[in-house]
C-alpha positions as CSV (number, residue, x, y, z in Angstrom):
1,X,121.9,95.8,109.8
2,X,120.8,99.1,109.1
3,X,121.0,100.4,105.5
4,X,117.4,102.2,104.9
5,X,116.4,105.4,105.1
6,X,113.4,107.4,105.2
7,X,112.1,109.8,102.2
8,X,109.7,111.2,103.8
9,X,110.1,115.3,103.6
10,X,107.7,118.3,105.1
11,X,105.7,120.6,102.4
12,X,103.4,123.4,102.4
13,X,100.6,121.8,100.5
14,X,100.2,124.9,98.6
15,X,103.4,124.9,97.4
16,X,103.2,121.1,96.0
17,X,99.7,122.0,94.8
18,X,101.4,124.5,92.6
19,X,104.0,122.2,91.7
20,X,101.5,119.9,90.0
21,X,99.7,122.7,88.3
22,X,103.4,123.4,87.2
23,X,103.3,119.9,85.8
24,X,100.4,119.9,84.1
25,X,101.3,122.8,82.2
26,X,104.2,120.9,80.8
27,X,102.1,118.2,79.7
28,X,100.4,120.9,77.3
29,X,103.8,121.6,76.0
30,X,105.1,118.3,75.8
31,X,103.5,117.6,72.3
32,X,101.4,114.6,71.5
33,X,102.6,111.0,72.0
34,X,104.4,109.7,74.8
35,X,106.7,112.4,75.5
36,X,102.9,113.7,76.3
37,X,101.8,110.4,78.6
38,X,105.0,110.4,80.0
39,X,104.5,114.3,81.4
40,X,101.2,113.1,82.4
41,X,102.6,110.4,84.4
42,X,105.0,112.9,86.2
43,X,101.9,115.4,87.0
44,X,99.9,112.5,88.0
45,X,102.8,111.1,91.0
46,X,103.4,114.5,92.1
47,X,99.5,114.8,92.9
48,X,99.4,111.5,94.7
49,X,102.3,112.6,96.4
50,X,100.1,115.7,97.6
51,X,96.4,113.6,98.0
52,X,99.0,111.0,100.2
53,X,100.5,113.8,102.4
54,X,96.4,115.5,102.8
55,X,95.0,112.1,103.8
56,X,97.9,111.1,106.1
57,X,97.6,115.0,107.7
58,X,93.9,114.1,108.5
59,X,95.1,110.4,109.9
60,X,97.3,112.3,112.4
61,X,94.5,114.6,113.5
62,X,92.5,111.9,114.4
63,X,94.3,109.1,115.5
64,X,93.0,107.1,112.4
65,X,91.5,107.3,108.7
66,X,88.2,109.3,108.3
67,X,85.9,110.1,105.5
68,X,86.7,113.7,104.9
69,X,85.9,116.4,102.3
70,X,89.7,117.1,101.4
71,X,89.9,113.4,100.9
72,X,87.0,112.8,98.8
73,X,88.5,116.2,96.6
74,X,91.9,114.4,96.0
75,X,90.8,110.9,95.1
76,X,88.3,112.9,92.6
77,X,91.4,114.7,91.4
78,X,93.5,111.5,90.8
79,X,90.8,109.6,89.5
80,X,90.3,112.3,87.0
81,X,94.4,112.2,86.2
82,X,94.0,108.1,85.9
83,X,91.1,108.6,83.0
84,X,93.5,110.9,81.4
85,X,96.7,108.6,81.4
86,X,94.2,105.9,80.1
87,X,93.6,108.5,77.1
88,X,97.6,109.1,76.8
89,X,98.5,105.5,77.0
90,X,100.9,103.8,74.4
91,X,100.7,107.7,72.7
92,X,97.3,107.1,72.3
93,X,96.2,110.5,70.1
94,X,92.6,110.7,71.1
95,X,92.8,112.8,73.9
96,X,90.9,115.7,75.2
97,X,92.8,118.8,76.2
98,X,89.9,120.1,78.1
99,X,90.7,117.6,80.1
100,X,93.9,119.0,81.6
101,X,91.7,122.4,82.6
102,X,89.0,119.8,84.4
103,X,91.9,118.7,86.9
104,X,93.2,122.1,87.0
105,X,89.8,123.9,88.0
106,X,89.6,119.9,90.6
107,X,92.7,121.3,91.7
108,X,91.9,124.7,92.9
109,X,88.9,123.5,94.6
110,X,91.3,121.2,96.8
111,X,92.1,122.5,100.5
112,X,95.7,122.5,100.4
113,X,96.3,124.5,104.4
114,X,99.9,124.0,106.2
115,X,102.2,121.7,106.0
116,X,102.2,118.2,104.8
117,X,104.1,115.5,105.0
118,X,105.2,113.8,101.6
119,X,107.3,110.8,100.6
120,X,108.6,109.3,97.4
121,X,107.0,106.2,96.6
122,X,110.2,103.8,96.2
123,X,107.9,102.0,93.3
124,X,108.2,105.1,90.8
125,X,111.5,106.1,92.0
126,X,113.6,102.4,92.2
127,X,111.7,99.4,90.9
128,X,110.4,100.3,87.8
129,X,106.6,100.0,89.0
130,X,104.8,101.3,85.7
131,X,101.2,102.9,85.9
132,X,100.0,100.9,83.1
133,X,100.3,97.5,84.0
134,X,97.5,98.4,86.7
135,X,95.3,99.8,84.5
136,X,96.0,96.8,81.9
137,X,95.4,94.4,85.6
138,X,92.5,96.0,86.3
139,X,91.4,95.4,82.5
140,X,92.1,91.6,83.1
141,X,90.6,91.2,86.5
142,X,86.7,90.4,86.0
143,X,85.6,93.1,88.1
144,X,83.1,95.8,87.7
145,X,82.5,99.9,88.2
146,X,80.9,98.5,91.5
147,X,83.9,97.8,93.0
148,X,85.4,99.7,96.0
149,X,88.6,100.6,95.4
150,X,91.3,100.8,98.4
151,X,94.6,102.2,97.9
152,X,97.3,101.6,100.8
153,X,99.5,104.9,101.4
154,X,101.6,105.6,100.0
155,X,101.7,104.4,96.4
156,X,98.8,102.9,96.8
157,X,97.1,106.4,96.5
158,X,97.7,106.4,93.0
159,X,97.6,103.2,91.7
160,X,93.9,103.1,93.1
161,X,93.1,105.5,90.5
162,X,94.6,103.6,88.6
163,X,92.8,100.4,88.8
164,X,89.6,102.5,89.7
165,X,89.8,104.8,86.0
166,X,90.1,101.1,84.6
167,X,87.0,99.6,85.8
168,X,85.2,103.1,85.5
169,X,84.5,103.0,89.5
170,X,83.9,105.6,91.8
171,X,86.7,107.3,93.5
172,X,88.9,105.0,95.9
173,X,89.2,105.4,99.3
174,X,92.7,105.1,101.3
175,X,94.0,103.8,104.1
176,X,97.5,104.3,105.7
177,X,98.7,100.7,107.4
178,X,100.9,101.6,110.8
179,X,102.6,99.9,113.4
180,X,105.8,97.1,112.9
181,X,107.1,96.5,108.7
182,X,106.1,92.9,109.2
183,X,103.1,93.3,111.3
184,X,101.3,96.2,109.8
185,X,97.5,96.9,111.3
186,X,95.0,99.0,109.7
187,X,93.2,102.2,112.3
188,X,90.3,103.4,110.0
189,X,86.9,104.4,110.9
190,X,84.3,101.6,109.4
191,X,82.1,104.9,107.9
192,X,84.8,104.8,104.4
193,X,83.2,101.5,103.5
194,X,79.8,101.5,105.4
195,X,77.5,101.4,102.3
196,X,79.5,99.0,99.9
197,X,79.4,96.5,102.7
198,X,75.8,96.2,102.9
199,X,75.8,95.5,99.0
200,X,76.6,91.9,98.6
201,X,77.5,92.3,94.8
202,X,80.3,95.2,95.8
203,X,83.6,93.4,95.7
204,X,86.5,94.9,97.4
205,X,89.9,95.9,95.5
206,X,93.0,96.3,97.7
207,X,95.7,98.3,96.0
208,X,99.9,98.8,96.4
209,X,102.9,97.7,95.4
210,X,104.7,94.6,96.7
211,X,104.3,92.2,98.5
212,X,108.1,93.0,100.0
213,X,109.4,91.0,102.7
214,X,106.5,90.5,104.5
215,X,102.9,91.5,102.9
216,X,101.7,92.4,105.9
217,X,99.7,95.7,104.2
218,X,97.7,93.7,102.2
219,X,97.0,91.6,105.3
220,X,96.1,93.9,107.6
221,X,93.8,95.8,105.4
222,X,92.3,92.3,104.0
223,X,91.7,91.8,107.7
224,X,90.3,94.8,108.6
225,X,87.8,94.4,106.0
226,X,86.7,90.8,107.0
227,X,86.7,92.6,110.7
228,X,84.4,94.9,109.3
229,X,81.5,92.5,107.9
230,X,83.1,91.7,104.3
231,X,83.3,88.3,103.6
232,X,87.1,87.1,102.2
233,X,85.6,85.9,99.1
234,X,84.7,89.8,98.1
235,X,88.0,90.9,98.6
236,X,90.9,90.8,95.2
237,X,94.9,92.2,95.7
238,X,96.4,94.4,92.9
239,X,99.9,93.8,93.7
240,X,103.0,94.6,91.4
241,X,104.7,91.3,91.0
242,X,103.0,87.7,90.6
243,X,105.6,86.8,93.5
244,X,104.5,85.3,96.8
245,X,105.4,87.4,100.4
246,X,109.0,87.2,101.3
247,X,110.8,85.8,104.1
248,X,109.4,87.9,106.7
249,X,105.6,87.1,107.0
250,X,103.8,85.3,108.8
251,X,101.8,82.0,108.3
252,X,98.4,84.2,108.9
253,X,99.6,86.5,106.2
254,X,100.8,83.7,103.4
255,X,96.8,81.7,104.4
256,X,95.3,84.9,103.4
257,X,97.4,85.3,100.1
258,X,97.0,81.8,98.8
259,X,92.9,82.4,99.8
260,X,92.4,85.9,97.6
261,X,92.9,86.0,93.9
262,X,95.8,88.8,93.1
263,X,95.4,90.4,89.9
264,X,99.0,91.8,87.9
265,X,99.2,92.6,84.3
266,X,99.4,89.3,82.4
267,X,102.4,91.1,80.2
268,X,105.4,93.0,80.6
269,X,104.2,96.1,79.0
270,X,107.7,97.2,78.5
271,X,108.5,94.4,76.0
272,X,105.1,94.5,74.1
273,X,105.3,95.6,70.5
274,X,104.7,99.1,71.4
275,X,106.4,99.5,74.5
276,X,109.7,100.5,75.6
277,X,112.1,99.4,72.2
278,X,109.4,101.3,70.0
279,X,109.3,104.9,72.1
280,X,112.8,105.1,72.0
281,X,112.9,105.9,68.3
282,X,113.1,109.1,69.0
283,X,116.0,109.4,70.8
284,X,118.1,106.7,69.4
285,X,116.6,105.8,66.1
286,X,114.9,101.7,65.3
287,X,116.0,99.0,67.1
288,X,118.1,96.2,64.9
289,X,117.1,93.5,67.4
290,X,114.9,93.4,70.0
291,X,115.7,94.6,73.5
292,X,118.0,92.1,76.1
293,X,117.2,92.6,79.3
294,X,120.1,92.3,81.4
295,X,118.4,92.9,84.6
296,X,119.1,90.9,87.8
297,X,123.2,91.4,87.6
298,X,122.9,90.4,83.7
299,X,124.9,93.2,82.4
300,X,127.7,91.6,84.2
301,X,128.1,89.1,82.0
302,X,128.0,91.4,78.9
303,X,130.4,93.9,80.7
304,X,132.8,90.7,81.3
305,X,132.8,91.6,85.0
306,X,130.7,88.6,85.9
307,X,133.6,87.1,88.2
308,X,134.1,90.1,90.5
309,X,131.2,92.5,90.3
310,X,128.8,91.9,93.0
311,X,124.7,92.4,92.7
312,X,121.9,93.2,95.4
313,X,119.1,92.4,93.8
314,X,117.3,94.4,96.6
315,X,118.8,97.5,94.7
316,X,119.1,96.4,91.4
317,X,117.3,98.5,88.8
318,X,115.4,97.3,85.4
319,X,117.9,97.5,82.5
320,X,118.2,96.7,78.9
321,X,120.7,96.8,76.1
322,X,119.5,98.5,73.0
323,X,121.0,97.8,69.7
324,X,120.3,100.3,67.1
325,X,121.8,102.1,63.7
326,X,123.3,104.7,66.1
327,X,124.8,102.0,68.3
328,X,124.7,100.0,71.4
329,X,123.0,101.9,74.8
330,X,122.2,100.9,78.0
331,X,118.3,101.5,78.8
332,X,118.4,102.0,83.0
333,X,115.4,102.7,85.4
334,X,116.0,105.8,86.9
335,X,112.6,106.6,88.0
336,X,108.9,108.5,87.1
337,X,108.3,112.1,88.2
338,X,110.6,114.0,89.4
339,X,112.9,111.5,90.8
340,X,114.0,111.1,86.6
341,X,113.8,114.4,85.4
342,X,116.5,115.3,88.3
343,X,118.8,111.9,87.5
344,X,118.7,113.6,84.0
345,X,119.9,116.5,84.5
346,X,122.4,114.6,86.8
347,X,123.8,112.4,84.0
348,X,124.3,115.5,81.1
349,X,126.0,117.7,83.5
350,X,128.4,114.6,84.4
351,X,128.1,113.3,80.7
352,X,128.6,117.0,79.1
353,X,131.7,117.2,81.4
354,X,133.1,114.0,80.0
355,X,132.7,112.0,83.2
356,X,130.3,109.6,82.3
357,X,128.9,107.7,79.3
358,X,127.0,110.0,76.5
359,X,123.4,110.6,77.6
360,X,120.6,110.2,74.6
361,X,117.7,111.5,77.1
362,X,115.0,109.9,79.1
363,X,111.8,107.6,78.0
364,X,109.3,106.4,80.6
365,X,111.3,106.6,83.1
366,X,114.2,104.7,81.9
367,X,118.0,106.9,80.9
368,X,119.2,106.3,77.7
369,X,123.0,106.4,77.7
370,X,125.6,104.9,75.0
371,X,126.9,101.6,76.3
372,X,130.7,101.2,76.6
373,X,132.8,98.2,76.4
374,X,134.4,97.2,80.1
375,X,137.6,97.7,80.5
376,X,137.9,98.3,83.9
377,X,140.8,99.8,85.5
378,X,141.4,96.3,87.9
379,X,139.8,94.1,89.9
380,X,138.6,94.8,93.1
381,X,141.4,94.8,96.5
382,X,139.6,92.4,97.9
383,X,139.9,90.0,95.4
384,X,143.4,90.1,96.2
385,X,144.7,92.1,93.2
386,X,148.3,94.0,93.4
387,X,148.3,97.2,92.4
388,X,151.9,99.7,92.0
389,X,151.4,102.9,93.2
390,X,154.0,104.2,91.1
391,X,152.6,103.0,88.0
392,X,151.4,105.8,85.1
393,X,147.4,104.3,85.2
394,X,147.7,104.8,89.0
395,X,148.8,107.9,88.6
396,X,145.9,108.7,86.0
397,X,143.2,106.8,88.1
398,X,144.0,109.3,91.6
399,X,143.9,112.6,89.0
400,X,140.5,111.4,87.7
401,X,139.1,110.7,91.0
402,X,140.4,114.3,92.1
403,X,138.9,115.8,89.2
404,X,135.8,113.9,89.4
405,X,135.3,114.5,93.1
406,X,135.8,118.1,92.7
407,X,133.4,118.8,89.4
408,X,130.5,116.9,91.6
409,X,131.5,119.3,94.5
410,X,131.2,122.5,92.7
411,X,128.9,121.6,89.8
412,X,125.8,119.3,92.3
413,X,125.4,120.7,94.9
414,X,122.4,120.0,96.9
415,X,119.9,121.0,99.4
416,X,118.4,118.1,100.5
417,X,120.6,116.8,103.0
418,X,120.8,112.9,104.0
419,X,121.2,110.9,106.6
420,X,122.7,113.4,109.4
421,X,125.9,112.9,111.2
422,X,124.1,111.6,114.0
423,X,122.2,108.9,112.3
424,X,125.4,107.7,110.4
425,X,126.7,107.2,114.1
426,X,124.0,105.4,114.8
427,X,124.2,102.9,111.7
428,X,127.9,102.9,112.3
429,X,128.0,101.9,115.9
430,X,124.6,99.4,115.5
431,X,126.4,97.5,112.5
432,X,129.7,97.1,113.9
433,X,128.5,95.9,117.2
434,X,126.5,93.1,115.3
435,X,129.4,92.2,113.0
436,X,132.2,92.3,115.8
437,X,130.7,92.3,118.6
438,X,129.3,94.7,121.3
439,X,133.2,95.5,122.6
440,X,133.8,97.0,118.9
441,X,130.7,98.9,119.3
442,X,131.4,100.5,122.2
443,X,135.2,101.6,121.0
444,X,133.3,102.7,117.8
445,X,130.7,104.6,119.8
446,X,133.5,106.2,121.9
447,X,135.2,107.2,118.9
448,X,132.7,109.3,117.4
449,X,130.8,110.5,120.4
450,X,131.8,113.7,119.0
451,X,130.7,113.4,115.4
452,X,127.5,115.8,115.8
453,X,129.5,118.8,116.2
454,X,131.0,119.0,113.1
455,X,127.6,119.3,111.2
456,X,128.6,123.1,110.6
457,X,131.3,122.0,108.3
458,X,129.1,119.2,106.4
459,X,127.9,121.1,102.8
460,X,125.8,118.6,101.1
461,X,126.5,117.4,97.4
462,X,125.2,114.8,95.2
463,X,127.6,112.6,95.8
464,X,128.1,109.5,93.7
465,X,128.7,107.1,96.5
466,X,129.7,104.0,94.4
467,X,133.2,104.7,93.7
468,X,134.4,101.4,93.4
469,X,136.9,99.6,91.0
470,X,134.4,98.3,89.0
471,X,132.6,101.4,88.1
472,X,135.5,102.7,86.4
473,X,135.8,101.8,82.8
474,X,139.6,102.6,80.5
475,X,138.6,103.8,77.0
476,X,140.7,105.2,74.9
477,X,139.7,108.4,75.7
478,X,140.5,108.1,79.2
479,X,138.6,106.7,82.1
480,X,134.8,106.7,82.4
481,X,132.4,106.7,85.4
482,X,129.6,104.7,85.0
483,X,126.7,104.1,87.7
484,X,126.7,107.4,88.8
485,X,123.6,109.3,88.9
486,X,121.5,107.1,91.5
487,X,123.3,106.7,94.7
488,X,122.7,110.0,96.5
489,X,119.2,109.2,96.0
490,X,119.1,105.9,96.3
491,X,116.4,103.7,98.4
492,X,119.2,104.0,101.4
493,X,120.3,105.5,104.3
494,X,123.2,107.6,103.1
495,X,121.6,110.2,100.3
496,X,123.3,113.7,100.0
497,X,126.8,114.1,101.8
498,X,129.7,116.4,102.3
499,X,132.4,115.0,99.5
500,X,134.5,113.9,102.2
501,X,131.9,111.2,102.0
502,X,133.5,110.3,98.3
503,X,136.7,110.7,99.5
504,X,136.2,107.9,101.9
505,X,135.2,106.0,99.3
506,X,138.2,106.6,96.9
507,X,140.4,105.8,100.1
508,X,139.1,102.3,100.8
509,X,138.0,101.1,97.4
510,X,141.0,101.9,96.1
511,X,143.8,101.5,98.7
512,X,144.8,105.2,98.8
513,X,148.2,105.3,100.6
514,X,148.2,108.3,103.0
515,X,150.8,109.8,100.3
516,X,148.1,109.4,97.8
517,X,145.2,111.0,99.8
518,X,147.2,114.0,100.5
519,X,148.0,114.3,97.0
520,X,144.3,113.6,95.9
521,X,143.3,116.2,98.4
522,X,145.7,118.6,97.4
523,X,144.6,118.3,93.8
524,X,141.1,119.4,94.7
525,X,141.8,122.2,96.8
526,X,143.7,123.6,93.4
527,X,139.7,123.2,91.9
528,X,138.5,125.0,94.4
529,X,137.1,122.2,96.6
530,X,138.2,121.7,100.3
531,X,138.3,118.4,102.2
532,X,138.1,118.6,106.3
533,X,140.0,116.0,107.4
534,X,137.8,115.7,111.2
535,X,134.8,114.8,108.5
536,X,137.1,111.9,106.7
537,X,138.2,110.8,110.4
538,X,134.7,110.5,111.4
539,X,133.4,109.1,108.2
540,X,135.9,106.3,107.6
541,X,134.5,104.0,110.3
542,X,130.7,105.1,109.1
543,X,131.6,104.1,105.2
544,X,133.0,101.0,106.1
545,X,130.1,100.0,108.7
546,X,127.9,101.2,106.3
547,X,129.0,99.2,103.3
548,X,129.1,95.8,105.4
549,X,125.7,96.2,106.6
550,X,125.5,96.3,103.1
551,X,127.0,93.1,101.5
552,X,126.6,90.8,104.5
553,X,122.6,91.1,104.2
554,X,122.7,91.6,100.3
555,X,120.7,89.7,98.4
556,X,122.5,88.0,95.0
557,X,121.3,86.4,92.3
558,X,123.2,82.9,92.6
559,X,125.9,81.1,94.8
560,X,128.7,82.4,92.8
561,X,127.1,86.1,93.5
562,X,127.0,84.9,97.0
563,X,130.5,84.2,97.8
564,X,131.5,87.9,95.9
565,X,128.9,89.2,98.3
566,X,130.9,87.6,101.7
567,X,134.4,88.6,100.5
568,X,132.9,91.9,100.5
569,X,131.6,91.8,103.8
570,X,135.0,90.5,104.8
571,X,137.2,92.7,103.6
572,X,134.8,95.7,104.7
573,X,134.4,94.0,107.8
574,X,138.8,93.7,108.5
575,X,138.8,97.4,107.3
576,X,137.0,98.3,110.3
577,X,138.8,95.7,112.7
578,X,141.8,97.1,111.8
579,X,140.7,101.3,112.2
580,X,139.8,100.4,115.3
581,X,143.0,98.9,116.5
582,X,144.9,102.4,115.2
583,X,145.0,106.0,114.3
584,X,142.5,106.4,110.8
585,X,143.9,108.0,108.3
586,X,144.2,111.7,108.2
């Protein structure tokens, strides 16, 4: 099924090298503390963002990874950013401000010509991957400042640092693994570790996140060090979970893992006395208890949604329930760098518009909003619940989703369009023809064969893209939107979208007669907002593809979590059986 997408975007290098000198003057305003560190942090991912996209332009000019000047600048420049986060760390107050003019004058010194091509490491942005815990692995590991340090592209760039800064070793080198997800190989020119081979103390530190599905990065660059003279023994993983490679590797790939020591922090930073429940003082006051972490589909329980909610664990984001003087709030990952600053402004503009749950700010990474008591405004169609569509809380539930729809519409708009019209065809006809069969496909491929032409009418928004029954919550005060902010930027295919994406999603999540979508449509056209009815045509069958490819490879947390998983699919799945038997809606 297809249901990923690709972040990766085209930059003038001098343009993000200005955006991290940008960053680094906000660190000098930040104040001291961790509102300080966590600036740092931002500043330092942006400039691995811009060594990653340098080191990868020099990969595509030759064919492979070379020892260059530019890269030997950038890994000075993140190596110098790594000793400065280790100053910064936990608020730390003994930092040097001189510092932040050494990695400014680094910097300038950095050829930054033409275009480069950049992508948001999903780490920072989805899973909650913290800096520290490689510096505190590092800390742990045994080795020495003779190590050579290997980061794999893209994260890997700046975690090297990372680990590097830790054991006060020389700059890291990096190396971009190609070819299939599950068979990755490694094209790099011997040169990068020529001399630290022919010192048998060196030892040999491969860095990245994971191990995903497969592990087949730190394979192949294990390998391709062994290939080059380095005996197995020499060679440590820094991965970012003490988990084993997933489904998806290979028996060569799960020999090498069991044969090289991995190195993780032994701690979750987050829970230690001065992590997380300590740096939020400032936003919401001492914590009466410590932090629950209801990760993993947890909250479900505590939102009394456990029976019908589902949970991909693939997607699911670190989250914790803080309970303090001021009151109960949800703690949620939204992501380092940039990819949190713009979910915060995200939730107050939704939040200051009554929308969404109150927003308290942002702490490493993590949005602090109040936590509200479910009430949800029913379960799920298909869980086989009845619903009236003359009924006043119908009636209430299609104005709010009007309103809502049109405030995102005229209030986020965006331009950084996702998946084109195109590519949703693509997922669209591919998913369908693997759920029901190739004949569907082909109806499916016939139907939309036309889709690319109205692109001109497509006006991208930051759509919310989840607008299903149980992200609604009744409170007194009327209803409340809740998982709202990540979707259009999510670790998918679907990102930013004309709101006739929404739309869709109001029609099949919540039954919309073709009475009510008029009426819903109508309601938004009186706030301004206009809804093409070719783009709802077309986007139907691509929602509904889209959202079984979805549940019927999800990953859930239990058996129970599995069978809410396959009534999804199921109902998602007849949706689509039954549009292609008739006329969509519209």
């Amino acid at each position: 099924m297809i249901i990923h997408g690709d972040s990766e975007r085209w930059e003038a290098a001098e343009a993000v090298r200005a955006s991290v000198l940008g960053a680094l003057a906000a660190v000098r305003t930040a104040g001291d503390g961790i509102s300080r560190h966590d600036a740092l942090v931002d500043a330092f991912i942006r400039a691995g963002e811009l060594v990653q996209g340098l080191a990868d332009a020099d990969f595509d000019r030759f064919g492979f990874d070379v020892v260059s000047r530019t890269q030997r600048r950038g890994a000075a420049v993140l190596l110098a950013f790594a000793h400065a986060i280790l100053q910064t760390r936990g608020g730390g107050r003994d930092f040097d401000a001189g510092t932040l003019d050494e990695i400014a004058r680094q910097l300038a010194a950095l050829p930054c010509d033409g275009l480069v091509r950049t992508r948001s490491c999903e780490g920072y942005a989805h899973y909650a991957v913290m800096p520290e815990s490689y510096l505190a692995a590092a800390r742990q590991s045994g080795l020495d400042s003779a190590t050579c340090v290997i980061g794999l592209r893209s994260i890997g760039t700046g975690l090297a640092a990372l680990v590097a800064a830790a054991l006060g070793a020389e700059p890291p080198i990096s190396l971009r693994p190609t070819g299939h997800p599950f068979d990755r190989e490694i094209r790099a020119s011997p040169d990068l570790i020529v001399r630290a081979v022919g010192k048998p103390g060196v030892r040999f530190a491969i860095v990245d996140e994971g191990p995903g599905l497969s592990g087949s990065s730190f394979a192949a660059a294990a390998r391709w060090l062994i290939e080059n003279g380095v005996g197995k023994e020499r060679i440590h993983f820094f991965p970012s979970h003490s988990g084993e490679p997933g489904q998806a590797a290979s028996e060569r790939t799960r020999a090498l893992w069991q044969d090289i020591p991995h190195h993780v922090c032994g701690e979750d930073i987050l829970l230690a006395p001065d992590g997380l429940g300590d740096q939020l003082r400032p936003l919401i006051g001492p914590l009466t208890r410590p932090l629950e972490d209801i990760s993993a589909g947890r909250w479900r329980r505590r939102a009394g949604i456990e029976g019908y909610a589902p949970v991909d664990l693939r997607f699911e984001r670190r989250k914790f329930l803080a309970h303090a003087e001021s009151g109960r709030w949800l703690i949620k990952f939204a992501g380092l760098g940039a990819v949190g600053q713009s979910k915060l402004r995200r939730a107050r503009t939704l939040a200051d518009a009554g929308f969404t749950p109150e927003i308290a700010g942002l702490c490493r990474g993590f949005i602090v909003e109040r936590w509200i008591a479910h009430r949800t405004t029913g379960v799920p169609l298909w869980d086989g619940s009845a619903r009236s569509d003359q009924s006043p809380d119908r009636s209430r539930l299609m104005d709010r989703l009007a309103d809502y729809m049109a405030y995102r519409a005229t209030h986020l708009r965006s331009d950084e369009p996702g998946a084109s019209l195109e590519k949703l065809r693509e997922m669209a006809v591919h998913n369908t023809g693997l759920a029901l069969g190739s004949a569907a496909g082909a109806v499916l491929e016939r139907l939309l064969r036309e889709i690319s032409t109205l692109a001109p009418s497509v006006r991208p928004i930051e759509i919310d893209g989840r607008l299903h029954a149980w992200e609604w919550i009744a409170t007194p005060g009327g209803l409340v939107k809740v998982d709202a902010i990540d979707h259009c930027h999510g670790h998918d295919l679907i990102g930013c979208q004309d709101v006739a994406w929404d739309v869709v999603g109001a029609i099949v999540e919540h039954g919309l007669s073709a009475e009510e979508y008029r009426a819903l449509c109508g309601r938004m056209a009186e706030r301004g907002v206009g809804v093409d009815a070719r783009l709802i045509r077309a986007l139907l069958p691509c929602y509904l593809a889209f959202q079984l490819g979805l549940w019927s490879s999800a990953v859930p947390p239990s058996s129970s979590g599995a069978a809410i998983s396959d009534r999804l699919a199921a109902f998602y799945g007849e949706g689509l059986r039954q549009l292609l038997e008739r006329t969509p809606i519209a």
